[in-house]
DRENRO-246583 format. One record per residue: residue in one letter; x, y, z of N, C-alpha, C in turn. Coordinates in steps of 0.05 Angstrom, whole numbers, padded with zeros to 5 digits, always signed. Example, Ala and Ser with C-alpha at 12.3 -4.5 7.8 and 13.67 -1.06 7.14 Angstrom:
a+00264-00114+00156+00246-00090+00156+00264-00066+00156 s+00257-00045+00142+00273-00021+00143+00258+00001+00157 
! end
This chain:
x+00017-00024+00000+00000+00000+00000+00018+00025+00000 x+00015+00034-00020+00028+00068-00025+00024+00090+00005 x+00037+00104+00011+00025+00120+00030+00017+00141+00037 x+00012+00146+00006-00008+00169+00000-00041+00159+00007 x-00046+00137+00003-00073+00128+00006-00078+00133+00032 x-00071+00137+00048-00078+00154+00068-00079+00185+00071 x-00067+00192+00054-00073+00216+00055-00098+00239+00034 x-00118+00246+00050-00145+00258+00045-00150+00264+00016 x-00153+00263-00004-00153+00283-00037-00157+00297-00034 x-00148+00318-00050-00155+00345-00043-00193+00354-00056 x-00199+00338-00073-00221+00349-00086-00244+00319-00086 x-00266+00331-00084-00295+00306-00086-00292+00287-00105 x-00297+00268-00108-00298+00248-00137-00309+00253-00155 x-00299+00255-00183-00306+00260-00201-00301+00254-00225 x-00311+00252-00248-00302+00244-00272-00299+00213-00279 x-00305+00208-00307-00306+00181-00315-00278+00174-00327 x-00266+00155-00314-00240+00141-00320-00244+00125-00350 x-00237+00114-00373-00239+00092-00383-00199+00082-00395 x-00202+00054-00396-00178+00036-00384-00174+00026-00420 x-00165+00030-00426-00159+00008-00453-00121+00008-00459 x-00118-00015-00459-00092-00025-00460-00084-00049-00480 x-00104-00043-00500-00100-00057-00530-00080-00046-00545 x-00068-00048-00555-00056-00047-00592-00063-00029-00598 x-00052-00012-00627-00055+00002-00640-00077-00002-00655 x-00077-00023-00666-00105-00032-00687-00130-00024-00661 x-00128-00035-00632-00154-00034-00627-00152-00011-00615 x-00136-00003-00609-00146+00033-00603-00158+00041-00620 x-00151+00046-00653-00170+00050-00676-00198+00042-00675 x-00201+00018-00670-00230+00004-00673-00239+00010-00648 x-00231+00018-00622-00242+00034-00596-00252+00065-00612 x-00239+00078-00616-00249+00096-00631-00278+00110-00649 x-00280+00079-00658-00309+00077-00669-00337+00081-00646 x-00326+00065-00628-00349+00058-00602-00345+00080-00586 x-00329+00084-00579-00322+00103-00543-00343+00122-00543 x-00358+00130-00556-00380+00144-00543-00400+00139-00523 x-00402+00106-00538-00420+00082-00526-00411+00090-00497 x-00383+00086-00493-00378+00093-00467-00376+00116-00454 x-00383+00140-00459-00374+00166-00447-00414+00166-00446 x-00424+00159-00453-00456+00167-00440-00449+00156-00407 x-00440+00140-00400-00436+00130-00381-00421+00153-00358 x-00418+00179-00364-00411+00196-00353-00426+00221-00347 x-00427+00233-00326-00449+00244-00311-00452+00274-00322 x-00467+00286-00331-00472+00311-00343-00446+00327-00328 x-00441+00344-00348-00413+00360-00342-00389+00346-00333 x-00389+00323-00328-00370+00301-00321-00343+00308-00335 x-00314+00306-00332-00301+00303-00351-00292+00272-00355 x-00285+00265-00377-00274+00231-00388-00249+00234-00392 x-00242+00214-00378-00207+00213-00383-00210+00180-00399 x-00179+00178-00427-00178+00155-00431-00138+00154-00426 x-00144+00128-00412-00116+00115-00413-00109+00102-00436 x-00089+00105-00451-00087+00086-00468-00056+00082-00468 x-00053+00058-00466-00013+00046-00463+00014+00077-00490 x+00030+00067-00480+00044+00104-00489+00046+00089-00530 x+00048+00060-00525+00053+00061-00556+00022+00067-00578 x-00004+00065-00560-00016+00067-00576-00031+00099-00578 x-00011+00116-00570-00019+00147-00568-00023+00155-00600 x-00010+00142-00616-00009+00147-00639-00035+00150-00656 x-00054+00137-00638-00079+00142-00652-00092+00153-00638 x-00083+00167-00616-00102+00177-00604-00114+00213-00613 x-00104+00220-00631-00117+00242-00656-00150+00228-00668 x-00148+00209-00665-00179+00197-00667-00208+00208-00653 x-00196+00207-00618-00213+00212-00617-00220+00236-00604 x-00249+00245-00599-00261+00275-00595-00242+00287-00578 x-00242+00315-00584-00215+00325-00565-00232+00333-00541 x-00253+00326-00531-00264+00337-00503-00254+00300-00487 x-00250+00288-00491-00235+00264-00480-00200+00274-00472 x-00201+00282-00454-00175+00281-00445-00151+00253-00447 x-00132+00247-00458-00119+00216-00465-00091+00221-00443 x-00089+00204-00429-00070+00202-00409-00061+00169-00423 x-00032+00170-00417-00023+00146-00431-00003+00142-00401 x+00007+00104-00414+00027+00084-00387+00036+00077-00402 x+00067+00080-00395+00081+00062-00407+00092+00046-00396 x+00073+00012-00403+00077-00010-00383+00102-00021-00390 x+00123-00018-00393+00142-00037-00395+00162-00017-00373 x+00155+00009-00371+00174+00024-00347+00171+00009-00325 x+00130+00008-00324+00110+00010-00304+00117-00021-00291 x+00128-00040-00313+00135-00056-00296+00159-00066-00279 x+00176-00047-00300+00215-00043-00291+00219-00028-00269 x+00200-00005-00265+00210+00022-00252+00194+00014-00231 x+00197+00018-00206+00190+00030-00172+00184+00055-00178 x+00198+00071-00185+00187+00107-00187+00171+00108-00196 x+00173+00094-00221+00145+00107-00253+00124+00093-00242 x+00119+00060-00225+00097+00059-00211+00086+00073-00193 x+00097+00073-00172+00095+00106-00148+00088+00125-00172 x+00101+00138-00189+00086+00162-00196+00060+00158-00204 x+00059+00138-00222+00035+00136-00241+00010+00118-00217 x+00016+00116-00190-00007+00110-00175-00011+00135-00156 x+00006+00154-00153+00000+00177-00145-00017+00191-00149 x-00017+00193-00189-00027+00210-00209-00055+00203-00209 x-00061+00176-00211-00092+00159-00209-00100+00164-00189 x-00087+00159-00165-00105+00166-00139-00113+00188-00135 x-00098+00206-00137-00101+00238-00121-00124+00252-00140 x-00122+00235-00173-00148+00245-00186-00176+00239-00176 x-00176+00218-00169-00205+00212-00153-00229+00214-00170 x-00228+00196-00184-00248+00192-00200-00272+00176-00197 x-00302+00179-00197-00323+00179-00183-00331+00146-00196 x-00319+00146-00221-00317+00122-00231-00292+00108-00260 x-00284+00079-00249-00269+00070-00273-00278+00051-00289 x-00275+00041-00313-00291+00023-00330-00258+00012-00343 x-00267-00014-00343-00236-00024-00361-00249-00033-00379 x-00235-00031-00409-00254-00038-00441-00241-00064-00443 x-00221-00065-00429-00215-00101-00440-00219-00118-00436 x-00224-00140-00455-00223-00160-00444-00206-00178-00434 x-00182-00176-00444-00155-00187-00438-00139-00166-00421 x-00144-00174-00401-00119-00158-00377-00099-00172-00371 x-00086-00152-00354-00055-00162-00339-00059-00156-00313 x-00056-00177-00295-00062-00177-00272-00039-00149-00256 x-00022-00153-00267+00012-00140-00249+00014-00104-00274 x-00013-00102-00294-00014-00077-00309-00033-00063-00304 x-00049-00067-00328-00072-00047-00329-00087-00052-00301 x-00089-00077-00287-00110-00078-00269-00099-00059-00245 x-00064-00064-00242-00059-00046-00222-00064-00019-00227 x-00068-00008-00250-00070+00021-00252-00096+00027-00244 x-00128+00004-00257-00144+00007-00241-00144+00013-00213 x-00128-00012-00197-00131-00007-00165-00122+00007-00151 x-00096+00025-00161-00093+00053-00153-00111+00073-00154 x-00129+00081-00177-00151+00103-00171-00166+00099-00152 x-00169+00074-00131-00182+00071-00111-00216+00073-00108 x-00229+00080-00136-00251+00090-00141-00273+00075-00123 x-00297+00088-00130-00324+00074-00108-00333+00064-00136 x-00330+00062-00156-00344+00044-00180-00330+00040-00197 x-00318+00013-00199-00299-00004-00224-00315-00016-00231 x-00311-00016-00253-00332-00042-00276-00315-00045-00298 x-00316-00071-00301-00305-00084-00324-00323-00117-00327 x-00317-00123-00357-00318-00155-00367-00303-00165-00357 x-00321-00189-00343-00303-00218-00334-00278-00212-00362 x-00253-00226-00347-00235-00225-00367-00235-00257-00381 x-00210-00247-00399-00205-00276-00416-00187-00288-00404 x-00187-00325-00404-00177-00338-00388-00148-00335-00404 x-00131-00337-00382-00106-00342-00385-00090-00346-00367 x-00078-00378-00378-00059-00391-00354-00051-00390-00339 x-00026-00375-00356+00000-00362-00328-00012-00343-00319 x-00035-00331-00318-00045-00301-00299-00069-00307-00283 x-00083-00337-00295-00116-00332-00289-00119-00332-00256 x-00099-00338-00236-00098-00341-00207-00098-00310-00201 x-00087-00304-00219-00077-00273-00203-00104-00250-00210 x-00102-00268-00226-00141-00249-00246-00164-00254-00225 x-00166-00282-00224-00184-00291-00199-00181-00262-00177 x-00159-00266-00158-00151-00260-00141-00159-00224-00141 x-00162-00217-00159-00161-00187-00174-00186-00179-00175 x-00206-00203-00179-00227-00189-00177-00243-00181-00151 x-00231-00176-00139-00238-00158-00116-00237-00130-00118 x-00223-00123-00139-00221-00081-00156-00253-00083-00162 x-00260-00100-00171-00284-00086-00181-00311-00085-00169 x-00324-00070-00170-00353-00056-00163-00372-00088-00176 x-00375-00087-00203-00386-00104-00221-00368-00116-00244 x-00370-00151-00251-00369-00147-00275-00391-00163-00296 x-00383-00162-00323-00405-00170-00338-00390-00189-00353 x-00416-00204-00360-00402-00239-00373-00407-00230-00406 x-00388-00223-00418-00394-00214-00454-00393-00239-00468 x-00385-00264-00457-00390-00282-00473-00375-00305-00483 x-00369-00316-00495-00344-00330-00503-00325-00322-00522 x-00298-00333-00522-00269-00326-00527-00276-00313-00544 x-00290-00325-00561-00285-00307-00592-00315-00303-00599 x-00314-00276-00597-00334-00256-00615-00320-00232-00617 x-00329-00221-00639-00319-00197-00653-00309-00183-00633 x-00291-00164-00632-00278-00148-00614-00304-00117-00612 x-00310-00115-00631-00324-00083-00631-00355-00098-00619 x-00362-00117-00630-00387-00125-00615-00394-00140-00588 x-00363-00144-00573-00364-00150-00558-00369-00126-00535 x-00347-00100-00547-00344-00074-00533-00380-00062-00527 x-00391-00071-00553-00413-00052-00555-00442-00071-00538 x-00440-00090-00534-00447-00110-00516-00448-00092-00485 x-00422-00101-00480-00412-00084-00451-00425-00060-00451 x-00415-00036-00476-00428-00007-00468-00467-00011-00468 x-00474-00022-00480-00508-00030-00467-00508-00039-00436 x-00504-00053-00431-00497-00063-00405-00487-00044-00381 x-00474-00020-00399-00465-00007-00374-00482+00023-00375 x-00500+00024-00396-00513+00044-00400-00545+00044-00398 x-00554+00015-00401-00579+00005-00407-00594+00010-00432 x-00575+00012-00453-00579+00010-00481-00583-00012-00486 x-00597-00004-00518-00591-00033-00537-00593-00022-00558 x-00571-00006-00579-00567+00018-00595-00557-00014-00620 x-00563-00001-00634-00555-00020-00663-00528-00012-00668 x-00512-00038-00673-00470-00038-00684-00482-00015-00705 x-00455+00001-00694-00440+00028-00725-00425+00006-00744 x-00423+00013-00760-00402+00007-00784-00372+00012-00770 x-00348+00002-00785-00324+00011-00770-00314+00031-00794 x-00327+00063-00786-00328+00086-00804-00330+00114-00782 x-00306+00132-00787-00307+00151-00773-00323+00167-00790 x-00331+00198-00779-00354+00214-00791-00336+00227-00809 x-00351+00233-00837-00345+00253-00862-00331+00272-00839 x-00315+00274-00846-00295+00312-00844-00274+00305-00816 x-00285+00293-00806-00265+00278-00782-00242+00285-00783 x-00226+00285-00800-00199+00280-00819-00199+00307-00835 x-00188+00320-00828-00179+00340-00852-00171+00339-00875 x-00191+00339-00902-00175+00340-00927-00149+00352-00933 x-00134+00337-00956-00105+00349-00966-00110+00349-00990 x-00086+00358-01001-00087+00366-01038-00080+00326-01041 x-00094+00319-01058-00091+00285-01073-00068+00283-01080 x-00057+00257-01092-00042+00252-01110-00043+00267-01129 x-00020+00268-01148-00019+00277-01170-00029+00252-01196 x-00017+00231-01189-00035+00206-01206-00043+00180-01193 x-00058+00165-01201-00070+00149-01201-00050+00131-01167 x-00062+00129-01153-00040+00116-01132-00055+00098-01116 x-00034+00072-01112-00035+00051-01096-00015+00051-01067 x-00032+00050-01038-00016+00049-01027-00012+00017-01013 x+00019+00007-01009+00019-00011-00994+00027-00020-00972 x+00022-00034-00948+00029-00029-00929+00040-00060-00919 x+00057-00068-00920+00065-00096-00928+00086-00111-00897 x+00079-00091-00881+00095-00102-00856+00078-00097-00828 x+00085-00112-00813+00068-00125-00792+00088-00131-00764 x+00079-00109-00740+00096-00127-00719+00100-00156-00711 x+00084-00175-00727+00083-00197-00728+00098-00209-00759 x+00120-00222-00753+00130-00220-00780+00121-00238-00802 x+00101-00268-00780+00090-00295-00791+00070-00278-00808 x+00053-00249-00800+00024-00246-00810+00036-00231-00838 x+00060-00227-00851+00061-00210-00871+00067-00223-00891 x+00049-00221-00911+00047-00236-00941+00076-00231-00956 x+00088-00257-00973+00110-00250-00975+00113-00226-00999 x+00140-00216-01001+00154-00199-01023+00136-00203-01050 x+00143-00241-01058+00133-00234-01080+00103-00234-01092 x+00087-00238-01074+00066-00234-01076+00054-00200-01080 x+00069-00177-01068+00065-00144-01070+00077-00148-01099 x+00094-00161-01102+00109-00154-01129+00097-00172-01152 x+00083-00191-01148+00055-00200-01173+00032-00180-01169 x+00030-00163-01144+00007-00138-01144+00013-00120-01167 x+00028-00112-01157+00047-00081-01170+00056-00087-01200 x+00066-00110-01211+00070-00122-01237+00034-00114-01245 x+00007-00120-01234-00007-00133-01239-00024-00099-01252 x-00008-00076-01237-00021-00056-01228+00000-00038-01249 x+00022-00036-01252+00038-00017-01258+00029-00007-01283 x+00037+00019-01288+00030+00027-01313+00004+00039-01309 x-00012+00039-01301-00034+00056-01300-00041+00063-01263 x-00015+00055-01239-00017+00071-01217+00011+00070-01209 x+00013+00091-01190+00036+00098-01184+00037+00082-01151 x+00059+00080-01144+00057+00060-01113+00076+00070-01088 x+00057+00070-01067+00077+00089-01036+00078+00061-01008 x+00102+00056-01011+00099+00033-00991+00096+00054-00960 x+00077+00044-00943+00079+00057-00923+00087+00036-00897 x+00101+00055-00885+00109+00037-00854+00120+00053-00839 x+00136+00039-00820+00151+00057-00799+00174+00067-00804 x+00196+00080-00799+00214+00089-00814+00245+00062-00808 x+00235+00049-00795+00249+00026-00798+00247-00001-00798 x+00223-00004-00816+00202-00027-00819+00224-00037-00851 x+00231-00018-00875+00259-00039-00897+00275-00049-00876 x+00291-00029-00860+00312-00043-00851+00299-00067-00830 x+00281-00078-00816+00284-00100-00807+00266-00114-00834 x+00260-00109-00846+00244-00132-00876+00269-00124-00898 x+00289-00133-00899+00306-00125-00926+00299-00140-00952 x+00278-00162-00950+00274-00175-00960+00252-00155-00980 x+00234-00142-00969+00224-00124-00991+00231-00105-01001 x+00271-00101-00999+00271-00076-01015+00269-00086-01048 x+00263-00101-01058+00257-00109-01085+00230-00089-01098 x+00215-00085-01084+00184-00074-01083+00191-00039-01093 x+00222-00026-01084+00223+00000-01080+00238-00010-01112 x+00246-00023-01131+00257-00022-01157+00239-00023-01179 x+00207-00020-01167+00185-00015-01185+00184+00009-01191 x+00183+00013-01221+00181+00039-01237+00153+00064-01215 x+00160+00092-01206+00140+00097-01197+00137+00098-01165 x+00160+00080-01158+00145+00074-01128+00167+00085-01099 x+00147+00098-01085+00163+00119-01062+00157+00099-01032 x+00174+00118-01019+00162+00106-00993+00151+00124-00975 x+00136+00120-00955+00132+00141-00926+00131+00129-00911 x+00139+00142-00889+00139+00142-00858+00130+00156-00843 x+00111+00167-00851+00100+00187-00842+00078+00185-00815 x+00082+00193-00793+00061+00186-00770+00031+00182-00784 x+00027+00170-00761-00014+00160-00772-00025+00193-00773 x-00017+00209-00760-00043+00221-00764-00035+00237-00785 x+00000+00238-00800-00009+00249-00828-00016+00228-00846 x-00013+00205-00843-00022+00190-00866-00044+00188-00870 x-00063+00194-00843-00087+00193-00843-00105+00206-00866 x-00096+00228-00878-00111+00236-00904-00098+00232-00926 x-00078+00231-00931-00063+00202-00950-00076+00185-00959 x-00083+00169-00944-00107+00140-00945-00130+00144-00946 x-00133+00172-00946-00161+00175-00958-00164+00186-00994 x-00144+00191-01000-00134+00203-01027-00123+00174-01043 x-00121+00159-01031-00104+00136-01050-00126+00120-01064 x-00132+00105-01092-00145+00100-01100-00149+00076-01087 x-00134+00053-01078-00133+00031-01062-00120+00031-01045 x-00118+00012-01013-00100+00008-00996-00098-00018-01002 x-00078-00037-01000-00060-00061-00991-00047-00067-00976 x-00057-00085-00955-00052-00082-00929-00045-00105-00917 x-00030-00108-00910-00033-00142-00880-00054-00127-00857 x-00054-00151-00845-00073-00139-00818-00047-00130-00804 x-00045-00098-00801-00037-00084-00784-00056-00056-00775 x-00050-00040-00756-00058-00020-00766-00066-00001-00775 x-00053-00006-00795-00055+00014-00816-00078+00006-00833 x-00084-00014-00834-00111-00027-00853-00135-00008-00828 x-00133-00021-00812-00162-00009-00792-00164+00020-00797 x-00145+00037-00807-00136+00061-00802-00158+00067-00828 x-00145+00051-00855-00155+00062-00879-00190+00052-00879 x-00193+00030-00868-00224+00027-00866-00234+00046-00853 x-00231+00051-00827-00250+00073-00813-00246+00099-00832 x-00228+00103-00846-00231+00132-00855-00244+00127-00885 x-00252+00115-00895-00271+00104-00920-00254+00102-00943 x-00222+00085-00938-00212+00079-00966-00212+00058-00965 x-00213+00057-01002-00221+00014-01013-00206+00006-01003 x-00197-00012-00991-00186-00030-00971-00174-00055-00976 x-00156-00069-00985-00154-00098-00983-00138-00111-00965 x-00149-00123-00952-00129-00138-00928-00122-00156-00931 x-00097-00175-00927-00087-00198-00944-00082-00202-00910 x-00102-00223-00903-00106-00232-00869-00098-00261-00862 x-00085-00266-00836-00089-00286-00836-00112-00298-00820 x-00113-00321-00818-00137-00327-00806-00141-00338-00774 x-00109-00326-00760-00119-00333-00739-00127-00310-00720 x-00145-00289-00729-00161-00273-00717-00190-00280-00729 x-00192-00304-00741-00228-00298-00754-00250-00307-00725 x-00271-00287-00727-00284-00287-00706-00268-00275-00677 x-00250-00254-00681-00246-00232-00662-00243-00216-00672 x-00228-00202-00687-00220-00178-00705-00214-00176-00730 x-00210-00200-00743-00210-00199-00781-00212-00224-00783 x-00240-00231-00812-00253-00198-00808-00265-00193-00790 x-00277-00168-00798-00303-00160-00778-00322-00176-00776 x-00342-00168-00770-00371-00185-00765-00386-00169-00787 x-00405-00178-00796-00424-00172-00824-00427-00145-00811 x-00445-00141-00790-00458-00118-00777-00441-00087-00776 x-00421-00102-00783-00399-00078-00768-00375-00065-00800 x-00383-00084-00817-00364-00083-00835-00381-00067-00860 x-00358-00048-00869-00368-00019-00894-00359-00031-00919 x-00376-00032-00935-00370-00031-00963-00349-00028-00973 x-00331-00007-00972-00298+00001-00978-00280-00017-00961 x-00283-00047-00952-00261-00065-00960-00265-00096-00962 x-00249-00106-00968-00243-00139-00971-00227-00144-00957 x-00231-00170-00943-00212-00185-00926-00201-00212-00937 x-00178-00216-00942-00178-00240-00947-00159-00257-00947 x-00173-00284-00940-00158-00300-00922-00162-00341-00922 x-00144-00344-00921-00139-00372-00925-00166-00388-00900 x-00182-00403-00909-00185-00420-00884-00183-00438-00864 x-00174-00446-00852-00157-00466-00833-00178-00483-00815 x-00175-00508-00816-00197-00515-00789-00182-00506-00761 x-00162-00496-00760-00148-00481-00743-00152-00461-00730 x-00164-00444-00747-00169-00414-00759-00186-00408-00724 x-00172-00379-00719-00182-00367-00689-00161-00379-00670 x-00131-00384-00681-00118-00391-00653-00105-00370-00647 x-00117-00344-00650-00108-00321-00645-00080-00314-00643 x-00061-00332-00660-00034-00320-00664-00022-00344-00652 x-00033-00363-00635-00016-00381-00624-00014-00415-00640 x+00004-00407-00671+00003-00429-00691+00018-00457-00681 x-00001-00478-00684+00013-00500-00681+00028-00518-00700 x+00017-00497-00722+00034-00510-00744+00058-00503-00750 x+00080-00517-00770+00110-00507-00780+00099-00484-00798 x+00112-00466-00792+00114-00438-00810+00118-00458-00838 x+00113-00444-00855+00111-00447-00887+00123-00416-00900 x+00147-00417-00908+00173-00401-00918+00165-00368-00905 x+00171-00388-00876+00178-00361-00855+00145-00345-00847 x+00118-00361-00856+00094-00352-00848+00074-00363-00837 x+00062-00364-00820+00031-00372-00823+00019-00385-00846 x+00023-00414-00842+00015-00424-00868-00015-00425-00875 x-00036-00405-00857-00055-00390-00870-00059-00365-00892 x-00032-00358-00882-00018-00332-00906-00005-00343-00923 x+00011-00361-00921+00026-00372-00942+00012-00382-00963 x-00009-00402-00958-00032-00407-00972-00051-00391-00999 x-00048-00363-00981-00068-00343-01003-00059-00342-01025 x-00081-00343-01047-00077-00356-01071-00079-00320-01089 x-00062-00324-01104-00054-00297-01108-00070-00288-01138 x-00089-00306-01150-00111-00297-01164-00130-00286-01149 x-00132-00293-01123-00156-00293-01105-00154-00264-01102 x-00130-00269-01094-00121-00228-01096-00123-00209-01118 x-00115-00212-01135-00108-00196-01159-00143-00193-01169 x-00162-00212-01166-00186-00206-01172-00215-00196-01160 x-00198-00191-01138-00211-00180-01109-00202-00147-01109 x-00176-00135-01123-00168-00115-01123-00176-00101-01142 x-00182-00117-01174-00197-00117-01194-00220-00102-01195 x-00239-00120-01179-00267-00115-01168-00273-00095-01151 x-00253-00085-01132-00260-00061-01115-00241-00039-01132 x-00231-00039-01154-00225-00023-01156-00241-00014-01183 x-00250-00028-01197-00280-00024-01210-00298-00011-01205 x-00309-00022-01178-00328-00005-01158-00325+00023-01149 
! end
């Protein structure tokens, strides 16, 4: 016990906490919903969102009356200070209530950041089981006020969230599309010609379709578009394997943070994408979309669920009776991949890119 918790706050309880300690991709797809959750906050209330320090990058998403406080758990778990500070910071705010959006927690992370704000109302989803933590999870649920049973392992990630925000609101509001609002995004001046962007790398290196498969795209495409590989600014140097892709007549690269690419990807005539993202990025903002997925997210996050999914993209993906082991393959990689990616049949592609780009 810190020993500030004894000492008085200076101000009444107030304000709605919300907890999300997902990924980049699902901070994006939080984005869509979080309103769902801020009704949950008391007229004139202010909303604070936590979101882990790597996924600040999207946090230009959402409404700027959401205040975004970020953790960066890998200090939070190294550092004695940066814990002490960052349970200081939670407590002494005193917030009237906290909500955790995940369903997958960390008993020794996000939950401790919960149990430092000390609040009179935590609510969160029963979490997802997991092994090495589920004792400590058990043990944990004593932070909370309430929680709610959303269901089993795998259902869509946004319909699971929007599940919960009924539950915590006493709604039953019909799934959005995964589409931010017209103007959201500030228009830029377009391309100058016809442009394909691709996005061909993945912190997961099994989920990224190989070299030559962008390079039967771009063969498939050249000559009537021009091509911008997008990534991080040191996403060639650990893939050297696709600098082949940058010897296509036409074709640049960027590295440009999300929130300038963000109108980029709305100017490009197509996106090409692995599931990273940067795909969620170009769907919510309404560009044609192709995702070259693997399949061990089907029935959590790619694809989507019918209900939730916009016209401007394609997902596509090998099937596996496997398929949903959420990244944990039991099979031998197949030349360095997910032999659900390895698999994808590269007509399947070229005529799926065809078709939406027809449209």
């Amino acid at each position: 016990m810190f020993w500030f918790y004894k000492k008085r706050r200076p101000n009444p309880s107030s304000g709605l906490l919300l907890v999300s300690s997902g990924g980049l991709g699902d901070t994006i797809l939080l984005s869509i919903v979080i309103d769902r959750f801020t009704r949950r906050a008391q007229l004139g209330e202010r909303v604070t969102l936590v979101l882990p320090k790597e996924s600040l990058k999207a946090a230009f998403l959402f409404n700027k009356n959401i205040q975004i406080l970020s953790v960066d758990y890998k200090a939070f778990r190294k550092s004695w200070t940066y814990m002490n500070k960052i349970a200081r910071q939670f407590y002494l705010a005193n917030y009237r209530c906290v909500i955790s959006t995940d369903f997958l927690r960390h008993p020794k992370l996000d939950e401790m950041v919960i149990k430092y704000c000390n609040a009179k109302e935590v609510l969160a989803m029963e979490p997802r089981s997991w092994r090495k933590h589920d004792r400590a999870l058990s043990k944990n649920r004593v932070i909370y006020t309430r929680l709610f049973n959303s269901g089993p392992a795998h259902i869509d990630k946004v319909l699971r969230w929007l599940k919960f925000a009924d539950w915590l609101t006493g709604t039953n509001l019909p799934p959005p599309r995964v589409r931010l609002p017209d103007g959201f995004i500030k228009a830029v001046e377009g391309y100058f010609s016809p442009t394909i962007i691709l996005v061909p790398f993945s912190a997961v290196k099994e989920k990224q379709s190989p070299p030559d498969v962008f390079l039967k795209i771009m063969d498939h495409l050249k000559g009537d578009y021009d091509f911008v590989i997008a990534g991080a600014p040191n996403d060639i140097d650990i893939n050297p394997e696709y600098l082949d892709l940058l010897k296509v007549t036409n074709t640049t690269v960027d590295t440009s943070t999300f929130e300038d690419l963000a109108p980029k990807l709305m100017n490009a005539d197509l996106v090409i994408s692995v599931d990273t993202a940067a795909m969620h990025l170009a769907v919510a903002l309404g560009a044609p979309t192709v995702c070259l997925a693997s399949a061990a997210y089907v029935n959590e996050i790619v694809p989507y669920s019918r209900e939730i999914t916009p016209d401007n993209v394609r997902f596509i993906f090998q099937s596996m009776e496997c398929q949903g082991c959420l990244g944990s393959c039991h099979l031998p990689p197949e030349s360095g991949r997910f032999p659900c990616v390895a698999r994808i049949k590269i007509k399947y592609i070229l005529d799926t890119i065809d078709e939406l780009l027809t449209k």
